[in-house]
MIGUTI-88263 format. One record per residue (C-alpha): residue in three letters; x, z, y. Coordinates in pm, whole numbers, plus 50000, padded with zeros to 5 digits. Layout:
# residues N
alaXZY
...
# end
This chain:
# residues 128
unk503694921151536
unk500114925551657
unk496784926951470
unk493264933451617
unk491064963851482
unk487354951351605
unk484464963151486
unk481614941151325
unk478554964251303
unk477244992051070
unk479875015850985
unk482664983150912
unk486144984651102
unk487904952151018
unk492094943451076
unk492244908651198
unk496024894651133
unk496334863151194
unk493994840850999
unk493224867150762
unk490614897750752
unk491074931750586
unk487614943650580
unk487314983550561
unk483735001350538
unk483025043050494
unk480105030050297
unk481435018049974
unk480604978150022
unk484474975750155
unk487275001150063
unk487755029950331
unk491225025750591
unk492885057150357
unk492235040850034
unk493635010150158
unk496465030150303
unk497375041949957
unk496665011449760
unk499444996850032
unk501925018549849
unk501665009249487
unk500774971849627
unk503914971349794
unk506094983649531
unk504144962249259
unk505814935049474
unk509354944949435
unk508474953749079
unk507104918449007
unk509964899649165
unk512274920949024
unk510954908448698
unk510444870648772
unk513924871348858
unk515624879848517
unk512804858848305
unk511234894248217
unk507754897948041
unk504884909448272
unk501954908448018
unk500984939648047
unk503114952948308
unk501154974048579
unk501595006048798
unk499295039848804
unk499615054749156
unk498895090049107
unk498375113049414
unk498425147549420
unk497175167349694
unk497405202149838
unk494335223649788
unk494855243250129
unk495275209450357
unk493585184550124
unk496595167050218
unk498455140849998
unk501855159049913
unk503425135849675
unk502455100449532
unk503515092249174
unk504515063349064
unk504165053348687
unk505545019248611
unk504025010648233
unk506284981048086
unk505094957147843
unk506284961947531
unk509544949647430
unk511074955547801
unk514614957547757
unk516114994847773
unk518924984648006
unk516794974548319
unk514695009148316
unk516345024248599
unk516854997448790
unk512944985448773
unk512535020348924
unk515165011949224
unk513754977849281
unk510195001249342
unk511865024949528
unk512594997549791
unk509094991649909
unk509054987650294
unk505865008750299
unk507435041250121
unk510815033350386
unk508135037650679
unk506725069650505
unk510555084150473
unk511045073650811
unk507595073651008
unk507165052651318
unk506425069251640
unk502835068251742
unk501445059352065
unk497485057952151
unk495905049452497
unk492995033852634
unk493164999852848
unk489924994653026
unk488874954353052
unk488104932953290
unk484534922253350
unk484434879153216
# end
């Protein structure tokens, strides 16, 4: 997997995957590379939370996620992420926990569990 980070002008950094642009901007016209970061989180387990739903013939009126995070005041440092999963009304009791679970399996929490290894270096290019 492979996606381009170029760099349009002004203060914009843009992901280019595929045929698709994730704009990012440190001046408010585009959301900043961390806030995306942490909207990936609740995103990603809104996904699992939505299918998990769809599959049993649930109601999702209403149904939506707070992501909460809470940070250290010495580091400024995100230390834990909550996740609130409000149900519509009339959700049945029985599937509670297992909502939860089908959250809990969000690929981008499994990276943050188990981080990647990180690699940065410079490649210098070739004059056209």
């Amino acid at each position: 997997m492979e996606m381009e980070i170029v760099f349009p002008g002004e203060a914009r950094v843009d992901a280019v995957i595929g045929d698709m642009v994730i704009e990012t901007n440190q001046d408010g016209s585009a959301p900043a590379p961390f806030a995306l970061f942490l909207a990936s989180i609740g995103t990603c387990a809104g996904i699992y939370v939505l299918g998990f739903c769809k599959q049993r013939g649930l109601p999702t009126e209403g149904l939506r996620i707070i992501q909460r995070m809470h940070s250290s005041p010495l580091t400024h440092m995100i230390e834990r992420v909550e996740l609130d999963i409000q149900l519509p009304v009339g959700f049945p009791e029985k599937y509670r926990e297992a909502i939860i679970r089908s959250a809990a399996q969000c690929a981008v929490k499994k990276h943050l569990e188990t981080p990647p290894e990180f690699e940065v270096y410079t490649t210098l290019l070739q004059p056209a």
